[in-house]
C-alpha positions as CSV (number, residue, x, y, z in Angstrom):
1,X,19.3,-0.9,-14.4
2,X,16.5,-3.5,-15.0
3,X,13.8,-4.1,-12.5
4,X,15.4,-7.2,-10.9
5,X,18.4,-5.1,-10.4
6,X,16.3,-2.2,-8.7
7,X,14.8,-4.6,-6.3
8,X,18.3,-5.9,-5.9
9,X,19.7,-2.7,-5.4
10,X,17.0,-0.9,-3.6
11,X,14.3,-3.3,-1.6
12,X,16.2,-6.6,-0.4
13,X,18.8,-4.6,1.1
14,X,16.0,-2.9,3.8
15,X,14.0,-6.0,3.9
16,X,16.7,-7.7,4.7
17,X,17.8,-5.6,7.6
18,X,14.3,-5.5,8.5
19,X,13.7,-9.6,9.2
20,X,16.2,-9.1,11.4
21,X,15.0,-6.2,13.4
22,X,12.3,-7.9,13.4
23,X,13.2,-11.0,15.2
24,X,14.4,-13.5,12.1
25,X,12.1,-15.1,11.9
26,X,11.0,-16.4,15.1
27,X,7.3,-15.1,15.2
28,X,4.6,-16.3,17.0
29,X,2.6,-18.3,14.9
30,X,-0.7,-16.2,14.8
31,X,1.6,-13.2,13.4
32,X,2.6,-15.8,10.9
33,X,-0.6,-16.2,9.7
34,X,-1.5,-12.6,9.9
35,X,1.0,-11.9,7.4
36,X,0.3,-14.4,5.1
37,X,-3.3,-13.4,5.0
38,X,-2.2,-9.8,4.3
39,X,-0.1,-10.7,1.6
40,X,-2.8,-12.4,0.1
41,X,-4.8,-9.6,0.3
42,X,-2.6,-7.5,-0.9
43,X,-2.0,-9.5,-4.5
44,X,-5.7,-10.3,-4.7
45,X,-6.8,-6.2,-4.1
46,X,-3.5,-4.4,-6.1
47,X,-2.9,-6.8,-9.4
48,X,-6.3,-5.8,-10.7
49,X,-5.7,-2.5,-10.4
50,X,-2.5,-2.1,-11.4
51,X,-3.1,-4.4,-14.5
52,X,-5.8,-1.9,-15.0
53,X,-3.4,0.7,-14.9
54,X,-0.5,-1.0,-17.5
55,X,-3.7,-1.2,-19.9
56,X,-5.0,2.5,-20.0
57,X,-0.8,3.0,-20.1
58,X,-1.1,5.3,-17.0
59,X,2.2,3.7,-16.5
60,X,4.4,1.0,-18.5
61,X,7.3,-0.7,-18.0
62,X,10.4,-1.1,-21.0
63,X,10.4,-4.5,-22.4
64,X,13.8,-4.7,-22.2
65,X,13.9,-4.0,-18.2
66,X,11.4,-6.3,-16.9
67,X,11.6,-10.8,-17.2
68,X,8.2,-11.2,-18.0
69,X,4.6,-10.5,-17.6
70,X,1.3,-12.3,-15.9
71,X,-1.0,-10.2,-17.9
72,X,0.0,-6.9,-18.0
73,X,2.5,-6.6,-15.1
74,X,5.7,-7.6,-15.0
75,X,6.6,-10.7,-12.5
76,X,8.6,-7.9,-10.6
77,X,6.1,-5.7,-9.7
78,X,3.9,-8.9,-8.2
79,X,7.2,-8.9,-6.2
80,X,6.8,-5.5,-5.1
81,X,3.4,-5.7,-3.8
82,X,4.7,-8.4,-1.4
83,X,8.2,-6.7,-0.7
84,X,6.5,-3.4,0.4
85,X,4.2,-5.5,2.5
86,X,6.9,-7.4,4.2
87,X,8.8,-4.4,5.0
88,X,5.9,-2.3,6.4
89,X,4.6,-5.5,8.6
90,X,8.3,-6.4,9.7
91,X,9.1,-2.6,10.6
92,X,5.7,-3.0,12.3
93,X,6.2,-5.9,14.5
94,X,9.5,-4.0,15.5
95,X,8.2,-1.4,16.5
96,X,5.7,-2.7,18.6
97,X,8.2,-4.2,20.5
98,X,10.3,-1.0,20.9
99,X,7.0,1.6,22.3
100,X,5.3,0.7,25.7
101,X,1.8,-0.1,24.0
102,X,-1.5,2.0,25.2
103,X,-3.0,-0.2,28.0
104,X,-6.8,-0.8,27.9
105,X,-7.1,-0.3,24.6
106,X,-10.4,-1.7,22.9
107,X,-9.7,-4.6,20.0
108,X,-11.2,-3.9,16.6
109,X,-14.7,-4.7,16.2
110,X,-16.1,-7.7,14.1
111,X,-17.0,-6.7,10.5
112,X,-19.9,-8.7,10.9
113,X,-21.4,-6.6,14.0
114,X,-24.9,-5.1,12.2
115,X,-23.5,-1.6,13.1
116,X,-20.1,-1.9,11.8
117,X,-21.9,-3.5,8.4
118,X,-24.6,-0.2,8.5
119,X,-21.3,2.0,8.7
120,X,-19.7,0.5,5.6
121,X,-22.9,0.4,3.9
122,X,-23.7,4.2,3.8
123,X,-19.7,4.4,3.0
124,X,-19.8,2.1,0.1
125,X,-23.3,3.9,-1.2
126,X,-21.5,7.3,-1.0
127,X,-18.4,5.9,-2.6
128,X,-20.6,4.3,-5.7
129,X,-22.5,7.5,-6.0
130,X,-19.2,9.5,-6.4
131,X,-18.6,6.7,-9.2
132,X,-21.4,7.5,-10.9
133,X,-21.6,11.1,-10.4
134,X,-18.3,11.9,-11.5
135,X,-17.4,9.0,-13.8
136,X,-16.6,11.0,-17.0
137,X,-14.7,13.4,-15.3
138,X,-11.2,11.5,-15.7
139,X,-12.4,11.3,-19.4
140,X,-13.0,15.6,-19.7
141,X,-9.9,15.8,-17.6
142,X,-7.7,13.2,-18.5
143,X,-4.5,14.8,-16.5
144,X,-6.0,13.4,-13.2
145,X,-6.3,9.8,-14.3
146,X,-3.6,8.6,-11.7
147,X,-5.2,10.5,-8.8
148,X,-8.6,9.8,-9.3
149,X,-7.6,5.9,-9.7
150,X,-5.1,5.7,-6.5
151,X,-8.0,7.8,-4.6
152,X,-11.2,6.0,-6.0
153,X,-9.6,2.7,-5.1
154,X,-8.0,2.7,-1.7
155,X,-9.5,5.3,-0.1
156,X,-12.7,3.0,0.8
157,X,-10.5,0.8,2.0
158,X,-8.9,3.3,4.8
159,X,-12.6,4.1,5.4
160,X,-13.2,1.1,6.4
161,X,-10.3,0.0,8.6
162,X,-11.7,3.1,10.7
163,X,-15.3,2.0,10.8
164,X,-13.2,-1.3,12.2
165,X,-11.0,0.0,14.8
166,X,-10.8,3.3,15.0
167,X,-10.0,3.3,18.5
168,X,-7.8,1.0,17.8
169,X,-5.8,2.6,15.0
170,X,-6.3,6.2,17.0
171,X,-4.3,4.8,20.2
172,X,-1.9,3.2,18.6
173,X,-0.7,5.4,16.3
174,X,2.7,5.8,16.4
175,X,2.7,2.2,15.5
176,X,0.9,2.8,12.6
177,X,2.3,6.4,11.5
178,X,6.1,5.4,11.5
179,X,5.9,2.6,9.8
180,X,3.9,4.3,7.1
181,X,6.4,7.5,6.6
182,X,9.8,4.9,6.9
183,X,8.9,2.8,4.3
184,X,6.6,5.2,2.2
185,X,10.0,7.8,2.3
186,X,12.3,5.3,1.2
187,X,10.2,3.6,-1.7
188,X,9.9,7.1,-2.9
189,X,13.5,7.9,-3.3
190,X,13.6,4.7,-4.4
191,X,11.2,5.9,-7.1
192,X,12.6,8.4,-7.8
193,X,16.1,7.1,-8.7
194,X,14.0,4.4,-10.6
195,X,12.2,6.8,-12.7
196,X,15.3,8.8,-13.6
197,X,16.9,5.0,-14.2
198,X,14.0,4.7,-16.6
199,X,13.1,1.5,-14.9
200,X,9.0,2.6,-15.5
201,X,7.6,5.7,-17.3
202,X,4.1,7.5,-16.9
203,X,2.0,8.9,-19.6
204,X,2.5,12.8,-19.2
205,X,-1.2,13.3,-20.3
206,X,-2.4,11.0,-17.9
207,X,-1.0,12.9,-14.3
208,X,-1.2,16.3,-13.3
209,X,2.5,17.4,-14.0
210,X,3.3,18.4,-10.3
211,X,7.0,16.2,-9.7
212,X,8.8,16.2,-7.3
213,X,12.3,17.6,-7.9
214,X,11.2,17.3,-11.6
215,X,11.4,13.7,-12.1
216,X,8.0,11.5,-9.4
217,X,4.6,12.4,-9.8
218,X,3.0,13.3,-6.6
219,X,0.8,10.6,-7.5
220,X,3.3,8.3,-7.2
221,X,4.4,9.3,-3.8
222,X,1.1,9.7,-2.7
223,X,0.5,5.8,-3.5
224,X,3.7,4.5,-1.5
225,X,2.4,6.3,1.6
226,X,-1.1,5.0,1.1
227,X,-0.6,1.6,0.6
228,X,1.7,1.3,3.7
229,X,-0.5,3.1,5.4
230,X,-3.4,0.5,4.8
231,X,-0.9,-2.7,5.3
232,X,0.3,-1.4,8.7
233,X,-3.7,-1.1,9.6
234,X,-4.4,-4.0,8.9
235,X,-1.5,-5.7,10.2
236,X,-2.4,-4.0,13.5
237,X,-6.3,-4.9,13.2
238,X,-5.7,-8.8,12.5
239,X,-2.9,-8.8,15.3
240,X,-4.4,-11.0,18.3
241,X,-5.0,-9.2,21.0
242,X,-1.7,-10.6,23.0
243,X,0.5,-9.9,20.4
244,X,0.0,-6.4,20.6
């Protein structure tokens, strides 16, 4: 199975049925826009750490299974990044629709309020002094590579959703918890059939060895939940008000 096939097999099959839960297309235009600003957020914060990823060969891809690259990553996994988003957003703007909302909920706060910007602040300090302080330690301990570059990356980034709206997120979240553990489960049996398919490979020295059922990294699993966790989030966040 190549990568084309795996998407093919695997991913336009649920995103398919999920533009259609989701309405088919006949959105409001502000949740429109909200997507295609996520999306863009999503290639412009994932590519550069997933090409960094490909280089330090934390995991590859066979040449013979991908089409071809944009710098280190195949055109297929740029497809990904938007597939998983789509499905997480879509399953999202179902499921909004199918649980009564929380009433009187208050709407995320502007990043740009001075207390919200103090509140990332000390978070960003505290996350570059981590950096520092412990940035030979994937070099001494190269077996939790993965781990410390899924956590190092996007953990900030959940951090500061809550600074955001953590009422928000805290009220609503069964919107934001199913959506996370449907999509997040399937991508990882997904995986998991993928990696037995030897669609992608890790570098054994470069994880911690834990699989599950012998064949997906935990840190593999452990990134499908995170990153559907932050796209349903933010999905939620942007949403207008109305729409929620």
């Amino acid at each position: 199975m190549t990568y084309i096939g795996f998407h093919l097999a695997f991913n336009l099959p649920l995103l398919a049925a999920l533009f259609f839960l989701s309405g088919r297309g006949i959105w409001p235009q502000e949740m429109v826009l909200v997507m295609l600003g996520i999306l863009g957020i999503v290639m412009a914060f994932t590519s550069p750490w997933d090409n960094y990823a490909v280089a330090k060969r934390i995991w590859d891809f066979p040449r013979e299974r991908v089409w071809f690259r944009v710098g280190k990553l195949p055109v297929e996994e740029y497809a990904f990044f938007i597939i998983q988003s789509l499905e997480v957003m879509w399953l999202s703007w179902a499921f909004l629709h199918w649980v009564e909302p929380p009433r009187g909920v208050a709407p995320a706060r502007w990043i740009g309020d001075p207390s919200v910007l103090r509140h990332i602040a000390v978070l960003l300090i505290f996350w570059a002094a981590i950096g520092v302080a412990l940035k030979e330690w994937p070099r001494r301990e190269p077996r939790i590579h993965y781990a410390w570059h899924l956590f190092y990356w996007f953990l900030p980034v959940v951090g500061i959703q809550w600074i955001v709206g953590g009422p928000l997120l805290l009220a609503y979240w069964l919107q934001v918890v199913v959506p996370t553990l449907v999509v997040g489960t399937y991508l990882c049996v997904a995986d998991w059939v993928a990696i037995g398919k030897g669609i992608w490979f890790f570098d054994e020295d470069q994880i911690t060895g834990w699989k599950i059922c012998g064949v997906m990294p935990w840190e593999e699993a452990a990134f499908f939940y995170i990153t559907s966790l932050l796209v349903a989030q933010t999905f939620l966040i942007l949403l207008p008000v109305g729409l929620r």
